[in-house]
ZAKENU-357146 format. One line per 3 residues: number of its first residue (from 1); their letters; for each residue x, y, z of C-alpha. Coordinates in steps of 0.001 Angstrom, whole numbers. Example, Ala and Ser with C-alpha at 12.3 -4.5 7.8 and 13.67 -1.06 7.14 Angstrom:
// ZAKENU-357146
1) as) 12300:-4500:7800 | 13670:-1060:7140 .
// end
This chain:
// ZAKENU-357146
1) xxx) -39946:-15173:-1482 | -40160:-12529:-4074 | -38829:-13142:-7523 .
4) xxx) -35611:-11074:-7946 | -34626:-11603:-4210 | -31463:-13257:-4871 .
7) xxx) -30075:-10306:-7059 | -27225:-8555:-5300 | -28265:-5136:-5899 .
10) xxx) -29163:-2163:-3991 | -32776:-2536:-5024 | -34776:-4136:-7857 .
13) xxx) -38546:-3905:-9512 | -39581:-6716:-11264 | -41698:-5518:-14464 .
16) xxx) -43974:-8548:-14369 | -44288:-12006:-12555 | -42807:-14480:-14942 .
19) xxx) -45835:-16985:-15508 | -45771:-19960:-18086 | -45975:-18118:-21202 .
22) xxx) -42924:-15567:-20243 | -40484:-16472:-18053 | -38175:-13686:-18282 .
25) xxx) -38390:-10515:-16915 | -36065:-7288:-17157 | -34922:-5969:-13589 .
28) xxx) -34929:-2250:-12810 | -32141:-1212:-10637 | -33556:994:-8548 .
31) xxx) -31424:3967:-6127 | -31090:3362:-2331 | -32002:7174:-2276 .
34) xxx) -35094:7329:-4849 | -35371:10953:-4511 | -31890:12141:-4554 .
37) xxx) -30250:9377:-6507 | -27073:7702:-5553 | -24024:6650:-8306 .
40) xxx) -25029:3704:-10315 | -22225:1803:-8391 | -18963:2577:-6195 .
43) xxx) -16603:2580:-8742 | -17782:5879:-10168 | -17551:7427:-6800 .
46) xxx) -14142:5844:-6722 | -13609:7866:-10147 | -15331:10893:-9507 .
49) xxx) -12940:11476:-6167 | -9670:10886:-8408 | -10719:13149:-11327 .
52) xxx) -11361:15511:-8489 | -8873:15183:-6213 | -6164:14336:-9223 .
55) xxx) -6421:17655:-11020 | -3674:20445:-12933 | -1922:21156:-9591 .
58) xxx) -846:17720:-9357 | 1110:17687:-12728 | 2368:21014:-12722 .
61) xxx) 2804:22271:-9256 | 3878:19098:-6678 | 7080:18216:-8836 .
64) xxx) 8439:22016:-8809 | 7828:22111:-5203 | 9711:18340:-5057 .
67) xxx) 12676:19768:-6254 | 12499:23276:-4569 | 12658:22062:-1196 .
70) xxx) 14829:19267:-1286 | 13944:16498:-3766 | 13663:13558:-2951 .
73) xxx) 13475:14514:1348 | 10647:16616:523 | 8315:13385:531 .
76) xxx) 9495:12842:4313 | 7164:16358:5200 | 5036:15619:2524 .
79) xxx) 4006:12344:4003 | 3674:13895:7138 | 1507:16515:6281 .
82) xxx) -858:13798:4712 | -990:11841:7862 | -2093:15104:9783 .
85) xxx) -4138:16866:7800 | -4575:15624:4420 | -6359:12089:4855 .
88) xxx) -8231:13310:8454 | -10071:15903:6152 | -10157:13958:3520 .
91) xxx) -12062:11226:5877 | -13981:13826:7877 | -15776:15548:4626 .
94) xxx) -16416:12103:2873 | -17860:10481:6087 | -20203:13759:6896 .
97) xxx) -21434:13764:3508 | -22263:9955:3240 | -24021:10155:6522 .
100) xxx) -26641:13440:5917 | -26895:12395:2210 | -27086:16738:2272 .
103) xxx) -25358:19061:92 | -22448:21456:1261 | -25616:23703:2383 .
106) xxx) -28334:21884:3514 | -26147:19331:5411 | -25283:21881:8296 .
109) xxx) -28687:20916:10137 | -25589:19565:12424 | -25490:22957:13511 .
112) xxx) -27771:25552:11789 | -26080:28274:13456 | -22853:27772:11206 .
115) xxx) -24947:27366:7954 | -23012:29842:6679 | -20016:27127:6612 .
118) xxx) -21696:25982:3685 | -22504:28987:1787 | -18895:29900:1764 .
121) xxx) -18026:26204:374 | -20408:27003:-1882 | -18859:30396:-2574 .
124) xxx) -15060:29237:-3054 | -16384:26406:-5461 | -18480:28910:-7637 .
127) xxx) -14966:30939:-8100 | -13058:28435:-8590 | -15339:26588:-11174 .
130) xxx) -15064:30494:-12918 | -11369:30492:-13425 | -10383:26504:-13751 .
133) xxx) -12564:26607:-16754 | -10525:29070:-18693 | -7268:26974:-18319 .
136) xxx) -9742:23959:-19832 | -9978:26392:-22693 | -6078:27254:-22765 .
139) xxx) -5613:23675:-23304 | -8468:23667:-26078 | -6484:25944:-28049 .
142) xxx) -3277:24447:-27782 | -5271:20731:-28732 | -6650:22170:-31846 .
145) xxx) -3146:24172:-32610 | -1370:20617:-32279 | -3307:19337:-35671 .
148) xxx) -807:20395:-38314 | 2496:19222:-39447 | 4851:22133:-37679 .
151) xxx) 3825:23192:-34304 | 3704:27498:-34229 | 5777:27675:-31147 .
154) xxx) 8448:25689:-32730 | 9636:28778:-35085 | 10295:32369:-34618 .
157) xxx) 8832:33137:-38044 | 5163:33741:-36740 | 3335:37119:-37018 .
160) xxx) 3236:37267:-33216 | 7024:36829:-32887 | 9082:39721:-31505 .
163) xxx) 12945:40724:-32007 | 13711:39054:-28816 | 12563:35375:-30179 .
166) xxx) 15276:33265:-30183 | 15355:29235:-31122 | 18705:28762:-31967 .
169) xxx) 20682:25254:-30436 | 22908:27223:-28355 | 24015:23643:-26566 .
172) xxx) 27893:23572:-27094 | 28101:27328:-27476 | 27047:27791:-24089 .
175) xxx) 29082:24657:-22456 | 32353:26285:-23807 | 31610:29775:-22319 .
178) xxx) 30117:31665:-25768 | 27207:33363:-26277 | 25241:33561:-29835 .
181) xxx) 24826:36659:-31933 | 21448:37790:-33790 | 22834:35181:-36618 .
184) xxx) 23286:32771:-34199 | 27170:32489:-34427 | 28928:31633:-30930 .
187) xxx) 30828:34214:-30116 | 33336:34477:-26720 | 34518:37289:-24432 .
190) xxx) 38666:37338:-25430 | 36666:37566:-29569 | 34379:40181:-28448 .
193) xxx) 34865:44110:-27438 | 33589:44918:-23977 | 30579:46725:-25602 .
196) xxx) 29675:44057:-28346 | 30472:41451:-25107 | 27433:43423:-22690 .
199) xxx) 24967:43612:-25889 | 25307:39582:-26074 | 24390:38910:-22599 .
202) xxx) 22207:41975:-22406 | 20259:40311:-25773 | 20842:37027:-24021 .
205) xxx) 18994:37812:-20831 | 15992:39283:-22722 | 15527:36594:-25261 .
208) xxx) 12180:34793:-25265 | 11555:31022:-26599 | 9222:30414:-28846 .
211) xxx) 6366:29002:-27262 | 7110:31323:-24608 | 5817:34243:-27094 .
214) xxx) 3224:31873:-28780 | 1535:31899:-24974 | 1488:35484:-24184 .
217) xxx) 1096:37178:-27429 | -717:34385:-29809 | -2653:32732:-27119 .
220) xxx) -3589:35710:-24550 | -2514:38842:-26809 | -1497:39791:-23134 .
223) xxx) -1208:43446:-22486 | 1037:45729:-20595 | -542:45439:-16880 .
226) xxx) -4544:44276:-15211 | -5670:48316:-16035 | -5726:47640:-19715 .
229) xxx) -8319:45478:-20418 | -8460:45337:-24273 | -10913:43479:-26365 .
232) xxx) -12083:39537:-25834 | -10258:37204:-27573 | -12730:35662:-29623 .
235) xxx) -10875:32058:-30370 | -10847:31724:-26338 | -14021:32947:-25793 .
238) xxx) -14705:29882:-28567 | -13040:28152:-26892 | -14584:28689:-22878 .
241) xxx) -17834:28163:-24348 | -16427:24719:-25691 | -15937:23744:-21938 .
244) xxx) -18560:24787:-20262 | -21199:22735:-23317 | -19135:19667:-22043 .
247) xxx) -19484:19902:-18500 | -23128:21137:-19160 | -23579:17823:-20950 .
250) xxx) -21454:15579:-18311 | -23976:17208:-15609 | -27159:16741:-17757 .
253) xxx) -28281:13999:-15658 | -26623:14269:-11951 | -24736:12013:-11058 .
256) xxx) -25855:9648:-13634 | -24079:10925:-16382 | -21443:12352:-14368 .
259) xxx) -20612:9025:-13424 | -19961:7868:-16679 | -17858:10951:-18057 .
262) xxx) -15314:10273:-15145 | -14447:6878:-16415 | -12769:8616:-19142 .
265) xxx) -11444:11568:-17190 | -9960:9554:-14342 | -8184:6610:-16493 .
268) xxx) -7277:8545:-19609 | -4552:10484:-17857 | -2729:7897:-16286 .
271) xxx) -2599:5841:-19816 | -1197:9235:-21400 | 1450:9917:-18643 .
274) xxx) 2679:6446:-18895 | 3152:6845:-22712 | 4709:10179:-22563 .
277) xxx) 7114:8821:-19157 | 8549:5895:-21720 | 9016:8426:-23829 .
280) xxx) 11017:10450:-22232 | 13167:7662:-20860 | 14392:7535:-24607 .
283) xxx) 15962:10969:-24178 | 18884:12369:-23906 | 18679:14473:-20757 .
286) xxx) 16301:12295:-18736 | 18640:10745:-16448 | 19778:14406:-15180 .
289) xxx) 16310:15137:-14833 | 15142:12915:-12736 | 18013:12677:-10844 .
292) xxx) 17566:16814:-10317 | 13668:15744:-9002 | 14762:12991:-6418 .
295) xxx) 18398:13694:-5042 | 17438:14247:-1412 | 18921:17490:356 .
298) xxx) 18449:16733:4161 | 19394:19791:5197 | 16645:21602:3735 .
301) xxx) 14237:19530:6445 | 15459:21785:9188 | 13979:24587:7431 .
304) xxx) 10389:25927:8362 | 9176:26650:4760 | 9647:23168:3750 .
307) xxx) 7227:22171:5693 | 4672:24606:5027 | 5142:23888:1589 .
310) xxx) 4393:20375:1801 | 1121:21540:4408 | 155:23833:1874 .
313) xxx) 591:21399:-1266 | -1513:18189:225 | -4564:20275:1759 .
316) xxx) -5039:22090:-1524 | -4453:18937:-3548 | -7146:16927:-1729 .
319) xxx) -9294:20213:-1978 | -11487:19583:1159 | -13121:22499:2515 .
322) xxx) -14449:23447:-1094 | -17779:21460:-962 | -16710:19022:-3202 .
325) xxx) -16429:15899:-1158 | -19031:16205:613 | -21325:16574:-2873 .
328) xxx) -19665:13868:-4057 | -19542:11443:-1655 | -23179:12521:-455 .
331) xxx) -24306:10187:-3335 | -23368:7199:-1954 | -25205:4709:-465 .
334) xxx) -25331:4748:3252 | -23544:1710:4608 | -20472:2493:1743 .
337) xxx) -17079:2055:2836 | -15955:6016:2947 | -13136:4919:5065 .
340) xxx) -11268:2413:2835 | -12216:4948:-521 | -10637:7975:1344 .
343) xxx) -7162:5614:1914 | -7455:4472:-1782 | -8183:7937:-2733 .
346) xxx) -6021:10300:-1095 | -2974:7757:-1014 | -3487:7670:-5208 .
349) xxx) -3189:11266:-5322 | 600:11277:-3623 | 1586:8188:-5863 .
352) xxx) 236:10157:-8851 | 1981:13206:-8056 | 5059:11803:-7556 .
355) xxx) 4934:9443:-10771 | 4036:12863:-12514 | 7216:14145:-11358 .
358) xxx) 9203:11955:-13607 | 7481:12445:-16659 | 8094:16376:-16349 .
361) xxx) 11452:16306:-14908 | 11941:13917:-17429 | 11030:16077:-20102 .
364) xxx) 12752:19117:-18630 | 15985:16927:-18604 | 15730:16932:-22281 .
367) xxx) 15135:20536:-22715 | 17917:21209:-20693 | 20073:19013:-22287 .
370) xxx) 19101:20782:-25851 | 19676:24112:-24708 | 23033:23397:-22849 .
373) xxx) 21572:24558:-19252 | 21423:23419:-16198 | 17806:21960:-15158 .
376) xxx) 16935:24408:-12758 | 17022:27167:-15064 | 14802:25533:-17465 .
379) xxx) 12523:23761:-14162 | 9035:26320:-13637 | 5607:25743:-12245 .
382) xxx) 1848:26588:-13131 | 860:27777:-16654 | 4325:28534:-17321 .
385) xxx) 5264:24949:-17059 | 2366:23342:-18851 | 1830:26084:-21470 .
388) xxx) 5349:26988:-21838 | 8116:24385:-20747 | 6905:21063:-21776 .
391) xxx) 5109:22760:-25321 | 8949:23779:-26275 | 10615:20912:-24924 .
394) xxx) 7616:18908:-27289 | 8651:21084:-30163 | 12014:19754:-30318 .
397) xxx) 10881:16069:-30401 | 10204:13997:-33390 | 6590:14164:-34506 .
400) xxx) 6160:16496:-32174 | 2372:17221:-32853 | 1705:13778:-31419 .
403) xxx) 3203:14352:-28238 | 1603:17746:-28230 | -2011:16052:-28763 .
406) xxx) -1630:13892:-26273 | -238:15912:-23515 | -3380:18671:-24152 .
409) xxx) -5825:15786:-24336 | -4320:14225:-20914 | -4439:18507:-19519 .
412) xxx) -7889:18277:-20493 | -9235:15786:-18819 | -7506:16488:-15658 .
415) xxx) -8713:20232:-15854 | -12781:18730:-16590 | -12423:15730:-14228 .
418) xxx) -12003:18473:-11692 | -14366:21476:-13149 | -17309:18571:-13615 .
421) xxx) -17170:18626:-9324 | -16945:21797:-9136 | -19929:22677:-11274 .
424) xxx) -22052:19728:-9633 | -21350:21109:-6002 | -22977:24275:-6979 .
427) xxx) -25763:22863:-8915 | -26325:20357:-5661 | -26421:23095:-3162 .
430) xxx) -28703:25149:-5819 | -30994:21822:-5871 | -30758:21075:-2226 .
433) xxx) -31935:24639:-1191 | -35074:23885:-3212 | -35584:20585:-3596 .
436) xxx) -39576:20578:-4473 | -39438:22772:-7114 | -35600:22117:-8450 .
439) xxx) -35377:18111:-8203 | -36197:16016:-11139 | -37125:17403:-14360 .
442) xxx) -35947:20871:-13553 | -32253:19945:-12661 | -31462:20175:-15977 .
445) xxx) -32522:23625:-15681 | -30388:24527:-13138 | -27086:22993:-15069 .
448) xxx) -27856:25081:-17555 | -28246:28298:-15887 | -25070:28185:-13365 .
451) xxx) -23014:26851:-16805 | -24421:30234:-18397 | -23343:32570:-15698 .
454) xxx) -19851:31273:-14922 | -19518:31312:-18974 | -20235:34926:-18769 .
457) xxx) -18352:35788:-16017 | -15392:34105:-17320 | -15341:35720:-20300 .
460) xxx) -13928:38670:-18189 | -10445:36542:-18490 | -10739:35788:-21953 .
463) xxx) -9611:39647:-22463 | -6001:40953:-22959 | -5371:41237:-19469 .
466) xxx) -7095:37820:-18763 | -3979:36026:-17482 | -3997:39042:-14608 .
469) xxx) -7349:38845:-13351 | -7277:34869:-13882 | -3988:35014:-11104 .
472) xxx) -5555:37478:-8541 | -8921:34529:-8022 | -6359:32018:-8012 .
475) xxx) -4372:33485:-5362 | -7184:34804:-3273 | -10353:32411:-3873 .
478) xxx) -9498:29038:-2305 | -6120:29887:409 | -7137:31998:3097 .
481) xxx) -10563:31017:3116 | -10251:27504:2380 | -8275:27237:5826 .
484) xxx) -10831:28956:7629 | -13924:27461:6833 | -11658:23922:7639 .
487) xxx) -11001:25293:11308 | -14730:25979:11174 | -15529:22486:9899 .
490) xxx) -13228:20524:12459 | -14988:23093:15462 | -18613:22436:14266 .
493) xxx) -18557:18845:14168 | -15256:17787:16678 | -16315:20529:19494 .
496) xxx) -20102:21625:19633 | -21236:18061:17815 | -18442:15920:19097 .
499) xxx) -15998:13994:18022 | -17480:10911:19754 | -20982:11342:18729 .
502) xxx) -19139:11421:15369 | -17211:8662:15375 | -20531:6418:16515 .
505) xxx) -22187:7684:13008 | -19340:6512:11451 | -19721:3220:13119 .
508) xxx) -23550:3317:12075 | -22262:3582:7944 | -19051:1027:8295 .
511) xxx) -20858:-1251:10858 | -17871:-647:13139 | -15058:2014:14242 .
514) xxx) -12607:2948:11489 | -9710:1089:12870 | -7174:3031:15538 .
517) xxx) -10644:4576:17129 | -8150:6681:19653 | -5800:7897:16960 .
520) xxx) -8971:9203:14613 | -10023:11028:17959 | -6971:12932:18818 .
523) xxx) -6013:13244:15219 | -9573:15660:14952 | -9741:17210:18029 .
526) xxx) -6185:18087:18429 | -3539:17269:15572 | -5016:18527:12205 .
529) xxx) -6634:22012:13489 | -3333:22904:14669 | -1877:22164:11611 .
532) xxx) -4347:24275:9941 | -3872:27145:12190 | 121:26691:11719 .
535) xxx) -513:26538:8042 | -2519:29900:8075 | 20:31423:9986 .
538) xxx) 2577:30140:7238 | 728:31517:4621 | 114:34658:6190 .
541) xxx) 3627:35181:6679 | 4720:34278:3263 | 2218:36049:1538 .
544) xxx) 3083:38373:-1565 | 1212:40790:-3293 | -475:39229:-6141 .
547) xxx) 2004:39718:-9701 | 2227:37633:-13045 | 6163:37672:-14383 .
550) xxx) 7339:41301:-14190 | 3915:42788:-13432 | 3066:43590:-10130 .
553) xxx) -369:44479:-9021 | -1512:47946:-8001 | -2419:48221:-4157 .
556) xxx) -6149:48375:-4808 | -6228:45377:-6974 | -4207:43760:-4385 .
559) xxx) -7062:45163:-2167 | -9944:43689:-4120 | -7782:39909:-3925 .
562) xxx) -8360:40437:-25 | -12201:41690:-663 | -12382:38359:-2519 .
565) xxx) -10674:36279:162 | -12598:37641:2303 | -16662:37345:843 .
568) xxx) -16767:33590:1651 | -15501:33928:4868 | -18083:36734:6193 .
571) xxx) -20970:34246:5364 | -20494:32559:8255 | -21284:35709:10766 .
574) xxx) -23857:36962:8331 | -26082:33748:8113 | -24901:33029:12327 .
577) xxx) -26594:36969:12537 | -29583:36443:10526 | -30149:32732:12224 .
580) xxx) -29917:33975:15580 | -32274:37235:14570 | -35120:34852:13454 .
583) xxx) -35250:32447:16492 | -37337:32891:19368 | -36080:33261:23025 .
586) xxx) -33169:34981:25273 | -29946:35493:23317 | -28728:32847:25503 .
589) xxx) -31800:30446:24150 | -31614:30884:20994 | -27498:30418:20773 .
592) xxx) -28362:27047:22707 | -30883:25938:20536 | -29075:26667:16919 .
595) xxx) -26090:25172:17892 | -27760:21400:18719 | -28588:19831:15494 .
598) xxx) -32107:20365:14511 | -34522:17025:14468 | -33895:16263:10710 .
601) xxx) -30313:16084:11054 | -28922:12541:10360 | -29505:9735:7590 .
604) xxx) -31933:10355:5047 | -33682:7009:4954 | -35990:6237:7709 .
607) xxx) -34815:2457:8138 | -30893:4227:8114 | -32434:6727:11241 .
610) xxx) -33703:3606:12540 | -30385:2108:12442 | -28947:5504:14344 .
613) xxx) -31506:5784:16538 | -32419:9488:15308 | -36175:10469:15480 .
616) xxx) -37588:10121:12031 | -38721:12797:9739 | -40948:14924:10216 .
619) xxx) -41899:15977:7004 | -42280:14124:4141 | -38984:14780:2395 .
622) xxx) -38181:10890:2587 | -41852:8951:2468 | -42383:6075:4443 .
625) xxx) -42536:2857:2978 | -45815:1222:1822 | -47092:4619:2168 .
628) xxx) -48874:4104:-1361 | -49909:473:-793 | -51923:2026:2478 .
631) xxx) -53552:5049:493 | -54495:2119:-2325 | -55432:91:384 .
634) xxx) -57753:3181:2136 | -59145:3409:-1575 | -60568:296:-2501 .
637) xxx) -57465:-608:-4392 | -56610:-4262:-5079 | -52693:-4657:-3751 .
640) xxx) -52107:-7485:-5807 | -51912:-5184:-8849 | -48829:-4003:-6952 .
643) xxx) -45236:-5205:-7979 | -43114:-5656:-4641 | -39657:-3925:-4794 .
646) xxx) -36838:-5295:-2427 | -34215:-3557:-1248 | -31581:-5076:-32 .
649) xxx) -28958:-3271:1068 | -25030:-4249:-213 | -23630:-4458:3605 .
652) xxx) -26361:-5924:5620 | -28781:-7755:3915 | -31722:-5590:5475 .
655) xxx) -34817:-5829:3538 | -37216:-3310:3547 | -40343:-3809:1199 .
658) xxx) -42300:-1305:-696 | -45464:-1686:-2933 | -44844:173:-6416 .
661) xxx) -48343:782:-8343 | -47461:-768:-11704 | -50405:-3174:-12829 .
664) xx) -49402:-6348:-14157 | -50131:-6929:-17901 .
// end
């Protein structure tokens, strides 16, 4: 036996034989997949898929929608829709990208005919990754505004501050019928003339909190519509450029140093929320709150928006179709458990979105309570909940800069837990395209340029009408064609690949069916793509034109959203035309041969083909093993200068032994 042999590790090198004089001997851990890499172990996988998967939209858009559509019964369609369509993707894009160890890109050898599946993942990631990074830098400026003993949206007394600023405690005014005056005396209707009576609730109407005009005027200098662009806004620009150096850094080395930054991004926001939640609990207000986010209204099940809410909410929480799991997870090693980390996974999310729910309707159930209102008038969504709502309802708490810190740190990570997959499926399908010139010591490279361009293009929403152009890529980049490259996905590999021939890969990696084999296979071939195509229809027929608060969008911007929707999508006919131009044959031929997976399709380790009974490579992407203890051998080389490296697989035990030309000292 080898020295080292007994180690439970995916592979080890000993540096020397121990003889009498040394008997110890550092081990080398050594990757499954040499030349792509694979995470240093599966609990930064685990991490990586919750910083992903667990980003903004889970604080500040799933407990709005709670309480929109019924409280508390919302989680009964909710649920639902994660049964259907949430996990089955979920699985589906975690198990295809463990299997090919490919990026979103190269891993459609499945099918090369739909390769263009992948560019547009690629394409909806590289947008997204544009925009996400400029709320990171929203929540930048708010961190470094919190450092000082008065927060500046907690006053009206700023140079920013207009007329209409109002932070008076209107609370038992307002309960008794009043309304206050510019010198914030309550005044009521049988005190008041008719005219003095309709300036009140005129003035009332158009008053603005605090760190409502801190946001828009401060923060984005916002101008009048998206036609007037103004100037950059040099402390966000500061500020972008902040982000993007730490995700370059995160993403210096793969998934090696990626793997370590999500420790910090996946943990840290749980610890904060749990701070801020007992918190809140201390407040007056909370109770109502909470009681506002979980009172169930059963009627509102009946009602077909409900549900498409709920469809719409877990398939864009999850984010599958965006290349992102299937990056991620195409680091793992191949006999990893995808199923039981996609239950873990995607089950966490829900539980994390609904435990968000009471720390904002928590907080909102204080803010009501201070102003005198009733929660739903103070309840929002998006940036105008976490840059808005909970910064004024902070304001009014004792050491309110604390709280502040801490809520902007926990923003933070959630917005770079995400933006670090994001940038890392783009530089993986970059790398993957070109692996021989782009792998190695020129990833770094790589980083570095797609951090530069998205910087640049981003800087495009760092302008006055920022917040404008920022909304149009967030309604348009990732809805329509996210659901269309997933009915794409689910066709490719449940239709012309098969869901069976599927399922037995899966049983190559776990060593067994995932359990309820029959459910799995109507689940993908029939349940989830009509979802999908019921949740298209649903957001076809509740689609707006694109508008931010009063401003709505001119008809040609509205027309350049659908030009942006629609750029990912038309990838898929484009690369199907140019595929099908370049092979040889009858139409018919060629059609038939691009849609069979092409002989390099499947694991990426020979003794893992071996294992699915695929033909091995052909080229010498993956070398054999003892391919350099036969050209020593052919030589003249002595191979007992060579240190043997064992790799023995976590699941099975299989060893497979390679020579490694390091001469013994």
């Amino acid at each position: 036996m080898f020295p080292g042999n007994d180690l439970k590790v995916r592979g080890l090198v000993p540096n020397r034989q121990p003889d009498a004089m040394d008997r110890t001997y550092t081990p080398e851990v050594v990757d499954e997949n040499k030349e792509r890499g694979n995470w240093s172990n599966k609990v930064e996988f685990m991490m990586s898929c919750f910083s992903y998967a667990v980003g903004l939209g889970t604080i500040w858009r799933f407990p709005y929608l709670c309480y929109r559509n019924g409280g508390g019964a919302f989680l009964i369609p909710y649920i639902i829709m994660y049964l259907l369509a949430g996990l089955p993707l979920f699985f589906m894009e975690l198990a295809f990208g463990q299997y090919a160890s490919e990026g979103p890109i190269t891993i459609w050898k499945i099918c090369p005919l739909f390769q263009g599946i992948g560019y547009a993942m690629f394409s909806i990631s590289f947008l997204v990754a544009i925009y996400y990074n400029v709320i990171v830098a929203w929540s930048f400026y708010y961190l470094f505004a919190s450092f000082t003993n008065e927060l500046p949206w907690s006053h009206c007394e700023n140079d920013w501050n207009t007329p209409a600023c109002a932070r008076f405690d209107g609370k038992n005014c307002t309960v008794l019928g009043g309304l206050l005056n510019t010198t914030g005396h309550c005044l009521f209707q049988n005190e008041s003339s008719p005219e003095l009576w309709d300036s009140l609730k005129a003035a009332a109407g158009a008053s603005r909190m605090p760190a409502d005009e801190y946001f828009h005027h401060s923060v984005l200098g916002i101008s009048d519509g998206i036609e007037d662009i103004g100037g950059i806004r040099w402390q966000l620009a500061l500020c972008l450029l902040l982000g993007w150096i730490m995700v370059f850094f995160a993403l210096l080395k793969g998934v090696k140093s990626f793997g370590k930054a999500v420790y910090f991004t996946a943990i840290f926001p749980y610890v904060v929320m749990f701070i801020l939640l007992i918190r809140a609990a201390t407040l007056p207000g909370y109770i109502d709150g909470i009681m506002f986010y979980l009172i169930p209204k059963w009627e509102r099940l009946t009602e077909a928006k409900v549900w498409g809410d709920a469809a719409m909410q877990i398939f864009f929480a999850l984010s599958p179709c965006w290349g992102g799991l299937i990056t991620l997870a195409s680091y793992n090693t191949f006999h990893n458990n995808c199923f039981r980390d996609s239950l873990i996974v995607a089950t966490g999310n829900i539980l994390t979105a609904f435990f968000a729910g009471f720390v904002i309707f928590g907080i909102m159930g204080f803010m009501a309570h201070e102003l005198g209102k009733p929660v739903e008038s103070v309840a929002t969504e998006g940036a105008g909940l976490a840059f808005i709502a909970y910064p004024e309802a902070v304001s009014r708490l004792p050491f309110a800069p604390i709280w502040s810190i801490l809520f902007f740190v926990m923003l933070l990570t959630l917005g770079l837990g995400t933006q670090f997959t994001l940038l890392e499926t783009v530089v993986t399908t970059i790398v993957d395209s070109w692996p021989d010139k782009l792998r190695g010591r020129n990833h770094k490279w790589v980083v570095l340029g797609a951090s530069c361009v998205m910087f640049l293009l981003g800087l495009t929403m760092c302008t006055r009408n920022g917040m404008y152009v920022l909304q149009l890529l967030d309604n348009h980049a990732a809805t329509f064609s996210a659901l269309i490259v997933g009915l794409c996905e689910i066709f490719v590999i449940h239709y012309l690949y098969g869901v069976d021939r599927f399922l037995n890969d899966i049983k190559v990696m776990l060593k067994r069916y995932p359990p309820t084999y029959g459910l799995w296979y109507f689940m993908w071939k029939y349940l989830t793509p009509v979802v999908i195509i019921g949740l298209f229809i649903f957001c076809t027929v509740d689609f707006a034109p694109s508008s931010y608060a009063d401003v709505v969008f001119p008809g040609y911007v509205n027309a350049i959203g659908w030009v942006i929707s629609a750029v990912p999508i038309s990838l898929i006919p484009i690369v199907a035309i140019m595929k099908i131009s370049k092979a040889k044959g009858s139409l018919r031929q060629r059609i038939d041969s691009l849609i069979k997976p092409t002989p390099d399709w499947g694991p990426a380790l020979h003794r893992h083909r071996a294992e699915a009974d695929v033909p091995r490579h052909v080229d010498s992407r993956v070398p054999l093993t003892l391919t350099v203890a036969s050209s020593m051998n052919e030589e003249g080389g002595d191979l007992s200068d060579l240190d043997p490296v064992l790799e023995i697989p976590e699941e099975d035990g299989d060893i497979g032994l390679q020579m490694k030309p390091t001469r013994r000292v």
